[in-house]
C-alpha positions as MATLAB code, in Angstrom:
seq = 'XXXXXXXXXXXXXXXXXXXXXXXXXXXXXXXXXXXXXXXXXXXXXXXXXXXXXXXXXXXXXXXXXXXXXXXXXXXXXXXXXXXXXXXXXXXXXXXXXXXXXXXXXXXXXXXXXXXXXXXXXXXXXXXXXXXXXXXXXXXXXXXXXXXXXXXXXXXXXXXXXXXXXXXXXXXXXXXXXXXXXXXXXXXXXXXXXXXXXXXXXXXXX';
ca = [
      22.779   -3.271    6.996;
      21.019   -0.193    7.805;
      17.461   -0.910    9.826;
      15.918    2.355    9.776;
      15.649    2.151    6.120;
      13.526   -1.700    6.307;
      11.665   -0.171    9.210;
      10.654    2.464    7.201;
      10.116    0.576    4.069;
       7.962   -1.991    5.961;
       5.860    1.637    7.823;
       5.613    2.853    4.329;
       3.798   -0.190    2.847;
       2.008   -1.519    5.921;
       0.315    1.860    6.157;
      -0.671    2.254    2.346;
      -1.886   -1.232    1.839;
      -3.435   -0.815    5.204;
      -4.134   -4.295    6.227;
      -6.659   -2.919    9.383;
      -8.391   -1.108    7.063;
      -9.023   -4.013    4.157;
     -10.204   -6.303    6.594;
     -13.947   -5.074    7.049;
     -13.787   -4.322    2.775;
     -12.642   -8.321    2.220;
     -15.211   -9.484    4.199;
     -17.937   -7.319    2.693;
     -16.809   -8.093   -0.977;
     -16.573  -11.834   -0.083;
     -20.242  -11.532    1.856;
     -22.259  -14.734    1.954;
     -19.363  -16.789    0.275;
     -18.534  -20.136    1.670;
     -14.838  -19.886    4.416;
     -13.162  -21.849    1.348;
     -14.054  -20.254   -1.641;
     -13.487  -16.599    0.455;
      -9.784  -17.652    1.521;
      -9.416  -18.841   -2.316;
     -10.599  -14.860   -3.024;
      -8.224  -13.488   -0.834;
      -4.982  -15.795   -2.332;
      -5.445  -15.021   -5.982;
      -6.344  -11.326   -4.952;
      -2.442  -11.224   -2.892;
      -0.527  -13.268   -5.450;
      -2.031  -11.074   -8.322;
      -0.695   -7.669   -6.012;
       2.951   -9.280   -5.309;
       3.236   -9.714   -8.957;
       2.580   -6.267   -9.872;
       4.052   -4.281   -7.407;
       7.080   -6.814   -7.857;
       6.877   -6.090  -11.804;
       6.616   -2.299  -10.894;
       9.367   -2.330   -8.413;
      11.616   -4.066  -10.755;
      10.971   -2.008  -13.945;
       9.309    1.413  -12.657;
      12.633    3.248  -12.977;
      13.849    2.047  -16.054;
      10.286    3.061  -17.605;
      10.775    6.698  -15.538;
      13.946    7.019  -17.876;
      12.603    6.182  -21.181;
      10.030    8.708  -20.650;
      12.129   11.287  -19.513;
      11.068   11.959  -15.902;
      14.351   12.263  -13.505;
      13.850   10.101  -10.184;
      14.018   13.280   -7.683;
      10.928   14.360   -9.748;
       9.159   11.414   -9.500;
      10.226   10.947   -5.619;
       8.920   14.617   -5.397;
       5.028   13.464   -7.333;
       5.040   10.092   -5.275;
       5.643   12.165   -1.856;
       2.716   14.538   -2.897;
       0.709   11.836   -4.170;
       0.921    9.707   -0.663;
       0.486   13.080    0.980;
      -3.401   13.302   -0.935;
      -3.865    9.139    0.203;
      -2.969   10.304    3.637;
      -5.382   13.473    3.482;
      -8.342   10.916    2.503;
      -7.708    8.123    4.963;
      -7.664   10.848    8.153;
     -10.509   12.719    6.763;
     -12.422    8.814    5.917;
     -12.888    9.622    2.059;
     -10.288    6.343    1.627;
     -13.429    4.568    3.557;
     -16.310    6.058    1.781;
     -14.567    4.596   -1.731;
     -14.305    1.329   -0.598;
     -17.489    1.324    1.428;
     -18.984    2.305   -2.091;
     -17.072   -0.544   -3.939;
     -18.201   -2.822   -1.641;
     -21.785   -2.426   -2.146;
     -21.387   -2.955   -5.772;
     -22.351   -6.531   -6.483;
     -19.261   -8.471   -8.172;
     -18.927  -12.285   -8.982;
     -15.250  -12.534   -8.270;
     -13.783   -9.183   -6.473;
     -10.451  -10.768   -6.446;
      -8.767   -9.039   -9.153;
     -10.929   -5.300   -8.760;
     -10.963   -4.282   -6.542;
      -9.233   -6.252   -4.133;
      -5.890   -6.605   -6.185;
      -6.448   -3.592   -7.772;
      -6.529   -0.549   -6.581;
      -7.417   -1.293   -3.076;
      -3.867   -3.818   -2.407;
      -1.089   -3.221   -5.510;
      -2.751    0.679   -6.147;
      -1.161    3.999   -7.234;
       0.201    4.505   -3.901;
       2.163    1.299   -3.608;
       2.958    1.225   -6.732;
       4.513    4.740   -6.388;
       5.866    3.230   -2.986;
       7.599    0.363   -4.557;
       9.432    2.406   -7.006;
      10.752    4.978   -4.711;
      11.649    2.662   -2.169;
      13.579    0.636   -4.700;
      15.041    3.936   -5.862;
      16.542    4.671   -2.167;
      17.814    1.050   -1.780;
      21.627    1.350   -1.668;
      22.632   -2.078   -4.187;
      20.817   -4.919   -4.829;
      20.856   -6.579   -1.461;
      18.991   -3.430    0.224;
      16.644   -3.544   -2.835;
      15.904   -7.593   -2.274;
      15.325   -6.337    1.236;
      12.698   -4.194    0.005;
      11.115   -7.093   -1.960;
      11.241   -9.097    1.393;
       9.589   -6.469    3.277;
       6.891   -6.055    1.060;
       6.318   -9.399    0.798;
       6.104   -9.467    4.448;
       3.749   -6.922    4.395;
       1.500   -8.908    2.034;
       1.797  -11.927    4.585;
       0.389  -10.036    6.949;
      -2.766   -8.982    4.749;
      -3.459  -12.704    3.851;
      -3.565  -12.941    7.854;
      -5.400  -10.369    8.902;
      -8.308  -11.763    5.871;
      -7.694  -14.966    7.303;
      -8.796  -13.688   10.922;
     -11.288  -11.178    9.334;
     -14.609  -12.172   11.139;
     -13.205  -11.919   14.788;
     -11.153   -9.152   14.001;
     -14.287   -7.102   12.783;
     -16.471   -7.883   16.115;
     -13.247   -6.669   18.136;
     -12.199   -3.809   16.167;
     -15.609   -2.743   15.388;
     -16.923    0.327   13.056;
     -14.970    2.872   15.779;
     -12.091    0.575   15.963;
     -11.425    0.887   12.160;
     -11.605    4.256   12.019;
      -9.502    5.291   14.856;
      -6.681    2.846   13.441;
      -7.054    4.188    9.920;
      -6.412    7.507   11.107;
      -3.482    7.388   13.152;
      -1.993    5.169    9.947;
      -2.816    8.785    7.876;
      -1.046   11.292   10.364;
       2.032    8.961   10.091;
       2.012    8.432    6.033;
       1.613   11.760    5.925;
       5.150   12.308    7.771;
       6.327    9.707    5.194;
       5.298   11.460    2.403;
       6.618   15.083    3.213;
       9.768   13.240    4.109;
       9.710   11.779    0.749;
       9.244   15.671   -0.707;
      11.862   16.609    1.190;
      14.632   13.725   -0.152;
      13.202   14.709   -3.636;
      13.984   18.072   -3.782;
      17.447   17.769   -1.673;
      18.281   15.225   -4.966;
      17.078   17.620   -7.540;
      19.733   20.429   -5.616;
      16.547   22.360   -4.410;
      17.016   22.378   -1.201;
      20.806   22.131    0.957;
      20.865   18.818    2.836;
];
């Protein structure tokens, strides 16, 4: 079973979801909520996320082909599409946005924008379906199911831990973290250019 591809599957997923970088957003959406009622939040928000991106991951090729759109194309969007995610997280527009949806006052942010966009968004959506696309037969691509769900684990952690996490990481903390995540999705998403065009017979491998 080849590693390199879970290691980068798990790389690719841990760095879009960005569990570092949800942590201070969960625990300003869930702000003056009671520990048991903001860990109830943070459940339905993860099991509502593993359901899409599992829906997406399952049927986002087969819906690529009824519309027409080859997979090397859509490999080719999805790397230029992380590549813009990346551009905002090391230049802290990714923060701004959810700095901004966290102000807005919401009764239950567990579905938006905690489930969506901010965990099962466009980019791991677009993640899921490419990485599914690479899997090589079904047991690589219940791998990638594993992983992701593995990522997710680590999410529901991380929220779990979120008030001593944010007095160690602190403001400076989060942002140094959230930038070295966007240099290396960046890498990841000119590498998924790359396997794009080499599929579409652009480009010699």
């Amino acid at each position: 079973m080849d590693t390199t591809f879970f290691i980068s599957a798990f790389v690719t997923l841990f760095v879009i979801i960005d569990p570092i970088g949800l942590t201070p957003v969960f625990l300003a959406l869930t702000q003056g909520e009671a520990p048991a009622r903001r860990q109830a939040i943070g459940m339905r928000a993860l099991m509502l996320a593993f359901f899409l991106l599992t829906l997406f991951g399952l049927a986002g090729e087969a819906v690529l082909g009824f519309v027409g759109i080859s997979f090397p194309a859509f490999r080719i969007a999805g790397g230029i599409l992380l590549f813009l995610t990346a551009l905002d997280m090391l230049f802290e527009r990714r923060t701004a946005r959810r700095d901004h949806q966290a102000e807005e006052e919401r009764p239950d942010p567990s579905v938006f924008p905690l489930a969506i966009p901010l965990l099962a968004g466009p980019g791991a959506i677009t993640s899921m379906i490419l990485l599914i696309g690479q899997a090589d037969g079904p047991l690589q691509a219940a791998g990638v199911f594993g992983v992701m769900g593995i990522v997710l684990l680590v999410v529901a952690l991380f929220f779990r831990a979120a008030d001593p996490l944010e007095r160690i990481l602190g403001r400076t903390g989060t942002v140094v973290a959230t930038r070295l995540l966007g240099m290396l999705l960046a890498a990841l998403s000119v590498q998924f250019v790359l396997d794009g065009l080499q599929g579409a017979g652009l480009m010699a491998v």
